[in-house]
C-alpha positions, 0 to 999 in steps of 0.5 A: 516517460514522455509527457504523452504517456503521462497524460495518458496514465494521468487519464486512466488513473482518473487523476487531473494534473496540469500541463507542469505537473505532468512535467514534474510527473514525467521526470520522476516516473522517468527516474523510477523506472530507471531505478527499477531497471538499475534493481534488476540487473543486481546480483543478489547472489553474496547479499544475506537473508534479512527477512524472517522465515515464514516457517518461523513464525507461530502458527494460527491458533483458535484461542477463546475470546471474550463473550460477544454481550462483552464486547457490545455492552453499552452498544446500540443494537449489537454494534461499537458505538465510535464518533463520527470522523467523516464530514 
């Protein structure tokens, strides 16, 4: 990936990044993109299922849950009251 089309991708994510790290960005998305090209042309044909089936899995069950005045008791006009983590 040259410095040009990083400049470029830097600008459409909206993202400002000086003239070395554009540098050190464009050698890493150089190195991704080489991997990915690496990726696709592995034959995946002898490698075994390591993932879980969807068919394995439960199915969604509707189960009842605890009344709504519960779950909000002590809350302040039916909604959770949490502390405050953004300045």
């Amino acid at each position: 990936m040259t410095v040009q089309q990083t400049e470029e991708l830097a600008k459409l994510a909206g993202i400002k990044l000086n003239s070395e790290e554009i540098e050190e960005f464009a050698a890493g998305l150089d190195e991704m993109i080489a991997f990915c090209g690496a990726v696709e042309g592995f034959d995946e044909e002898d490698v075994s299922q390591r993932s879980m089936p969807a068919d394995s899995l439960r199915k969604d069950e509707v189960e009842k849950s605890l009344p709504r005045e519960l779950i909000l008791h002590g809350g302040a006009g039916g909604c959770f009251a949490v502390k405050r983590v953004v300045k």
